[in-house]
C-alpha positions in Angstrom: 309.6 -104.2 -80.0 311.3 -105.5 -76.9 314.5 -107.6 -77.3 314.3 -110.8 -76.1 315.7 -112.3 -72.9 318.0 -115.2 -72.4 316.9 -118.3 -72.3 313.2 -117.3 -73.6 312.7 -118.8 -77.4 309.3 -116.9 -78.9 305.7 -119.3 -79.2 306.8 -119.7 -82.8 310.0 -121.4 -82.1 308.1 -123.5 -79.5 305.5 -124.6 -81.2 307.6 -125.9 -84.3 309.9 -127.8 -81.9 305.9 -129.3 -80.4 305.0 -130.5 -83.5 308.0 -131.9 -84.4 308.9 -133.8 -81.4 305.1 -135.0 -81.2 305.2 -137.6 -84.3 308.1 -139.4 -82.8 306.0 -139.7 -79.8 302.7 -140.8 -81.1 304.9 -143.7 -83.5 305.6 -145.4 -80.3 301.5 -145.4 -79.2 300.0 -149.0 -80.0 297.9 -148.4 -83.3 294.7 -149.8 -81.4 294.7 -146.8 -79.4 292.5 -143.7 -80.7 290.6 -140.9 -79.2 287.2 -142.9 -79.6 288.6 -146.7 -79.2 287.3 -149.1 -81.8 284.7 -151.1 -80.4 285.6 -155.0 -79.8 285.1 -157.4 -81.9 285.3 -160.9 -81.9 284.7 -163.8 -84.6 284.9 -167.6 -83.1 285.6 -170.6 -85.3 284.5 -174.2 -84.8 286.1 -177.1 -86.8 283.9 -179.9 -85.9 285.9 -183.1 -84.6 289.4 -181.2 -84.6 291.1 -182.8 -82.2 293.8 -181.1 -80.3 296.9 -183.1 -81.6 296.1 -183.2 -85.7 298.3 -180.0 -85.6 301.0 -182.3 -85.2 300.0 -185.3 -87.4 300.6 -183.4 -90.7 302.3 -180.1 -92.1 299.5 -177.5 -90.5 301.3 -174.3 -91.4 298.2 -171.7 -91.1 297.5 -173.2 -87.6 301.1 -172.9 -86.4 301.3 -169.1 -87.9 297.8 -168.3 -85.8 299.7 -170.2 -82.8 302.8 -167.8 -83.8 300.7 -164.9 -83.6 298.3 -165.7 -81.0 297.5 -168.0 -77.6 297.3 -171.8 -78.1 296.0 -173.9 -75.0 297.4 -177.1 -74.9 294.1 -179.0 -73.5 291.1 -177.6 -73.3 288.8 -180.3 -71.2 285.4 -180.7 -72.8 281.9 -181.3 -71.3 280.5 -185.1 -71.0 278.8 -186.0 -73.1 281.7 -185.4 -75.7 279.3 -184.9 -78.8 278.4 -182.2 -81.3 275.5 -179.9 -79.3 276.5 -180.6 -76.3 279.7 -178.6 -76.5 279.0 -175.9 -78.8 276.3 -174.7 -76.5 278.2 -175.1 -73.4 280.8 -172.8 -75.6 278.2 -170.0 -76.1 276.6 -170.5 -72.6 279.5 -171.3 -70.4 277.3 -173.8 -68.8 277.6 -177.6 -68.2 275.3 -179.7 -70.2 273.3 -180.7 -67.3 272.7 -177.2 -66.6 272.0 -175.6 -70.4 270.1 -178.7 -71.4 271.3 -180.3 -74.6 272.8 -182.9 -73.0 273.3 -185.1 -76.0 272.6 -185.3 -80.2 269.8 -187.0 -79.6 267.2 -186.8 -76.7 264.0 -187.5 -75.6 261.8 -185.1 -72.6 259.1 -187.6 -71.0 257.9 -184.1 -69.5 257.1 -182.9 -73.1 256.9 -185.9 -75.1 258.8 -184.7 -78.1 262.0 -185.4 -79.1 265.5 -183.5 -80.5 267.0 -185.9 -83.3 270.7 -184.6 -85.1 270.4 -187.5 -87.3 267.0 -186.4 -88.5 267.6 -182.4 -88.4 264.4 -182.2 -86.0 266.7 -179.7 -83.9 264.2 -176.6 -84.3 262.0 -176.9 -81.4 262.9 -173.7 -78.9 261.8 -175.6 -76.1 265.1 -177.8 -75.5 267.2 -174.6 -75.9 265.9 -172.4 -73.4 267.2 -173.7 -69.8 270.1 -171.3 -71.3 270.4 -168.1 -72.8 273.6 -168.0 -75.7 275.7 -165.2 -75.9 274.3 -163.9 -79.0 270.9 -163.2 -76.9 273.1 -161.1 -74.1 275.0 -159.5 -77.1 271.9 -158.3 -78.9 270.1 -157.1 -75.9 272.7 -154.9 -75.1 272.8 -153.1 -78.1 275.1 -155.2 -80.6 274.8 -157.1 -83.6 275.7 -160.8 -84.3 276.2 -162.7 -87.4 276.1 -166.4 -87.8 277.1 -169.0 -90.4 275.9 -172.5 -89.5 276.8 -172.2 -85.8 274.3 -175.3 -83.7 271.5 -173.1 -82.1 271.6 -170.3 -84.4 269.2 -170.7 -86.7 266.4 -171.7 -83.4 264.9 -169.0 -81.8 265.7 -168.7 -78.5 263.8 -166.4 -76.2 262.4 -165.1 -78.9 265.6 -164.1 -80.5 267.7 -165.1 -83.8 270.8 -163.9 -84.4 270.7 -160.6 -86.5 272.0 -162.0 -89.6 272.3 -166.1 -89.6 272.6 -168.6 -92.4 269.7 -171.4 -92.1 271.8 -174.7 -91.6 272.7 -175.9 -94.7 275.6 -178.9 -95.2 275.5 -178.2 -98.8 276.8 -174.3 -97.9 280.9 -174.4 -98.7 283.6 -173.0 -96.2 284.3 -169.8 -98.9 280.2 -169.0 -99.0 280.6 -169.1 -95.0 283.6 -167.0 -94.8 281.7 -164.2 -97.4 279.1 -163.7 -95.6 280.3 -163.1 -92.2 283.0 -160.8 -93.9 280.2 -159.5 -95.1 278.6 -159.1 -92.0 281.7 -157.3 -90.1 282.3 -154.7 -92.9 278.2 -153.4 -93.6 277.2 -149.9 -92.4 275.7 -151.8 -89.5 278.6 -154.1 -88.4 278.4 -157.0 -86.5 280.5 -157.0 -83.3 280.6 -160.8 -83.1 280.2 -163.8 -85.5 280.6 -167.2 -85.1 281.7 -169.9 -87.8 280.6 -173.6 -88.0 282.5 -176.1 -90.1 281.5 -179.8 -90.2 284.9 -181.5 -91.0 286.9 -183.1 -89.9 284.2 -184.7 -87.7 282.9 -186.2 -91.0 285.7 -187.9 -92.1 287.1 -188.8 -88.8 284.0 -191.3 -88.5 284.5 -192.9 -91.2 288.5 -193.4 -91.3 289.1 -192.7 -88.0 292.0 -190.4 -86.5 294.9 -192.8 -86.7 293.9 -193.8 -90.1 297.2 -192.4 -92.3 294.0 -190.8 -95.0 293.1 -188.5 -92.1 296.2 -186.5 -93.4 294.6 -184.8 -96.6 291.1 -184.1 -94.5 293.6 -182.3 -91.7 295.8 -180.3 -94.3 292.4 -179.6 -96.4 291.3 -177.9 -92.9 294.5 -176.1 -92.5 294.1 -174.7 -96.2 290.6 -173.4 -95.4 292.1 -171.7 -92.0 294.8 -170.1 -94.2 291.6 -168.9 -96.7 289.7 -167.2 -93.2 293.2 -166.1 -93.1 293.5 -164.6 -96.2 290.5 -163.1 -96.6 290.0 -161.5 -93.2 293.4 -159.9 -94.3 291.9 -158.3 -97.5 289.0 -157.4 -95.5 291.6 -155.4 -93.0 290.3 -157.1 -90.2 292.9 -159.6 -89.4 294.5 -158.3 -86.6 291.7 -155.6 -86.2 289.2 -158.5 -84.6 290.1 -161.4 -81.8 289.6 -164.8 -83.7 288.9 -167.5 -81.8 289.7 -171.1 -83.4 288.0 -174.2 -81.6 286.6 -177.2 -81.9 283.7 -179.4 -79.9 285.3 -182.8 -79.6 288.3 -184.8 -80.5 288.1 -188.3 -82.2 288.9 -191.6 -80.4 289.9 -194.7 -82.8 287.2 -197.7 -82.8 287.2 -201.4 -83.4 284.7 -204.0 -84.0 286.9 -205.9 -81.5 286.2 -204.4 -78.6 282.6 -203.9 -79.4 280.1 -204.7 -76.2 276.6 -205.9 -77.8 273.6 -204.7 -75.1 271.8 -207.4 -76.5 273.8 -210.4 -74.9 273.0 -208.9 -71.4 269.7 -207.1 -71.4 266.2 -208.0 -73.3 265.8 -205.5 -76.0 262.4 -205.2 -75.3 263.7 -203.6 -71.8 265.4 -200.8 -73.4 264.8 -197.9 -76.1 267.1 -196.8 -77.7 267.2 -192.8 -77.7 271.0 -191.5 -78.5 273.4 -193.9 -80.3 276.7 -192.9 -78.4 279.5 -195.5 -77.2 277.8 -195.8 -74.1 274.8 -197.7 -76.1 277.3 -199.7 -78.1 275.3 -200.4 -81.1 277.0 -201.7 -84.1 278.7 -198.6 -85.7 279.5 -199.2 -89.4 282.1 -196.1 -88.6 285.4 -196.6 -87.1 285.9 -193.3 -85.7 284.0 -192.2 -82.7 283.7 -189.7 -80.0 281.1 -189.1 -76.9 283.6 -190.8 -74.3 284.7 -189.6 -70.9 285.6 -185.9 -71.3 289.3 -186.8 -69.2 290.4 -188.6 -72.2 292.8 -186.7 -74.1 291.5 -188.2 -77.1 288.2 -186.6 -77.1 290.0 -182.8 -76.1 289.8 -180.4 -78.9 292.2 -177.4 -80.5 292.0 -174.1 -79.1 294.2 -171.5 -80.6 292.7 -167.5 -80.3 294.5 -164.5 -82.1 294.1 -160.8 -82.5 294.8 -157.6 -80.6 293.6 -159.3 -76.9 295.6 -161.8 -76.7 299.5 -162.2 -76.6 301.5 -163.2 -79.1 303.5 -167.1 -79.4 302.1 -167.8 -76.1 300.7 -171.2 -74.4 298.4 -171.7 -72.0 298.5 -175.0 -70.3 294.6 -175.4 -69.9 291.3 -174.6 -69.6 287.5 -175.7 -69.5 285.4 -175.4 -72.5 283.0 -173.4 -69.8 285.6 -170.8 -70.0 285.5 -169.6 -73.4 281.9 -168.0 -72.5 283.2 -165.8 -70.0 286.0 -164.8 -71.8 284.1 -163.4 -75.0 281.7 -161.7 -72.9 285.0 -160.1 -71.3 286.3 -159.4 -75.1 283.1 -158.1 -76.4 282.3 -155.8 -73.2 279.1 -157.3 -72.4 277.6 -158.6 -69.1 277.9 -162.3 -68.6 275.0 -164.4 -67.5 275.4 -167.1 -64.2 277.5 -169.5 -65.3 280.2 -172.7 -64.6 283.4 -171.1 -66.3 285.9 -168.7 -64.9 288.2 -165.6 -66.4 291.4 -165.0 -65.5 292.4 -161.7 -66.8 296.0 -162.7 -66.5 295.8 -166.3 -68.5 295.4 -165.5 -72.2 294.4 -162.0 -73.2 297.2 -159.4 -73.5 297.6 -157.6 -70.4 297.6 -153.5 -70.3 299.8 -153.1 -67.8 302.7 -152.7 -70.1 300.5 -150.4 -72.1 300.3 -148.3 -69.6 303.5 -148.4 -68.4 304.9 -147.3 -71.6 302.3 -144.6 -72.2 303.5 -143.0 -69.0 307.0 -143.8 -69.9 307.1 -142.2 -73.7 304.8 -139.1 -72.3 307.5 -138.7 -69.9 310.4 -138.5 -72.0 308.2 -136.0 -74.6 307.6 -133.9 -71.8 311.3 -133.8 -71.2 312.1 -132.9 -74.7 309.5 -130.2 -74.9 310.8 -128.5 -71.4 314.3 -128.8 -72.6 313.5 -126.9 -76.2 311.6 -124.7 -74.2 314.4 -123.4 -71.6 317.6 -124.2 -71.0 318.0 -121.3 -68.3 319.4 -123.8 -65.9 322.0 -125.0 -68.4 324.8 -123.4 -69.9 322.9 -120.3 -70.6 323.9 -119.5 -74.3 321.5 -118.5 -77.1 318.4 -120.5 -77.0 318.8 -121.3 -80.9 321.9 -123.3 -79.6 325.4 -122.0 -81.1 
């Protein structure tokens, strides 16, 4: 056998020193990062009516740990008119109401002769939803799966498509039954890559108390409790952190009065008119005093906007954005192809950015490469023994 040379340490030695040195390295990589990268996912949260300052009207503390842990946007500027199906199709569109077509809760089309009535659920006919194309039609045509609980528009198919797994709208359907099945839905064999979650509070209450009325405190923290129980149980699922969430809302809530009511009826014929959509702009005599549908500059009628998860930065604020945004950014999060639309993506606003991924990645496989050289020679050096003395 020949002796060995100075300097030289034999492929044993080497490799011990390799895999000992290669642990410490791979404890620095993020844990999101694996040979075949875990495919995006996103669930999106709408708490009907939430407006964007009730965070601040009571003790909120599963919203402020998701603001903690996540991006909040301090005013996200709505579409007109500032109602119900308006806004959560311009959220899953990107589009302006005027462009997707729901334009208001309740409509009429001379063209077709029919109507679309909230009040009276009569919200099923495909024809009033097809100027636009939701994201969960894009998502599913490229290959993916979508699950939705009560989301406006999901149970309606649209260009022929449903969602692949949706809940049939239902009031009666409680937040936990919600949150089962779309955990449900993220964790089968055949996992959804995006869900969406409709709740109808605080928009409920907020009608009939309105948003300065001091009772609006339970109906907040009661909302705050059912975020900490998404919380909780997308954290026994594993998926908390795992997925981007996504909490939003569709509308604010503006304080009414019976004093400063404007009666049509004093200044034009009612048998001039018809009555279609019962919004402040028709100023009928609401027995609620809580109301929304105003001019979208309002701060009043802006909603909450708070998204957390492995995209996104953490305890950061973003001073604002366009409800048209949101649909370019999930088709950004989920990797699929946007359609035309009115919002824009700014890769440097909210989601977390890679450069400093990267930068570390080359950093810590610099510094490994450096320890394996050094193990490997130290010819250059003093010159001793290669096991060191």
């Amino acid at each position: 056998m020949l002796p060995q040379k100075r300097g030289q340490i034999p492929s044993r030695i080497a490799m011990n020193c390799y895999w000992k040195v290669l642990p410490i390295f791979l404890l620095f990589l993020p844990s999101s990062l694996s040979l075949q990268p875990a495919r995006p996912r996103v669930l999106l949260v709408s708490f009907d009516g939430f407006r964007w300052d009730y965070i601040y009207k009571v003790s909120t503390p599963n919203f402020h740990y998701a603001m903690e842990n996540g991006v909040r946007v301090k005013q996200v500027t709505n579409v007109f008119i500032t109602k119900t199906y308006p806004n959560h199709y311009t959220m899953v569109t990107g589009l302006y109401a005027e462009s997707h077509g729901m334009v208001a809760n309740e409509m009429y089309d001379p063209i077709l002769n029919e109507t679309f009535s909230l009040n009276k659920m009569d919200v099923h006919n495909s024809k009033f939803w097809e100027e636009a194309s939701p994201i969960w039609v894009t998502n599913q045509k490229e290959g993916h799966k979508t699950g939705a609980a009560m989301w406006p528009g999901t149970d309606v198919k649209i260009h022929g498509v449903f969602p692949t797994y949706y809940m049939p709208y239902n009031e009666s359907v409680s937040f936990e039954d919600r949150v089962a099945r779309l955990i449900d839905w993220f964790t089968s064999e055949e996992p959804i890559n995006f869900g969406l979650l409709y709740w109808e509070q605080p928009d409920d209450m907020g009608h009939v108390l309105g948003p300065e009325n001091p009772l609006m405190g339970p109906v907040i923290s009661d909302i705050d409790k059912k975020l900490g129980y998404l919380i909780s149980e997308l954290k026994k699922a594993k998926l908390w952190g795992a997925i981007n969430v996504i909490i939003t809302s569709d509308h604010g809530m503006s304080q009414s009065s019976s004093e400063r009511l404007i009666e049509l009826d004093q200044y034009v014929n009612r048998g001039l008119y018809t009555v279609i959509d019962h919004s402040p702009a028709v100023a009928i005599l609401p027995k609620e005093v809580g109301n929304h549908g105003y001019d979208n500059i309002l701060p009043e009628m802006h909603p909450i906007f708070v998204a957390v998860g492995p995209a996104f930065r953490k305890n950061a604020t973003r001073e604002g954005m366009n409800a048209t945004d949101l649909y370019p950014l999930l088709c950004h999060l989920l990797g699929i192809n946007p359609l035309p639309n009115n919002g824009e993506y700014h890769a440097n606003a909210t989601p977390r950015s890679c450069t400093a991924t990267v930068a570390r990645l080359i950093m810590l496989g610099t510094i490994f490469y450096l320890m394996l050289k050094i193990s490997l020679s130290k010819k250059n050096n003093r010159g001793g023994s290669a096991y060191g003395e």
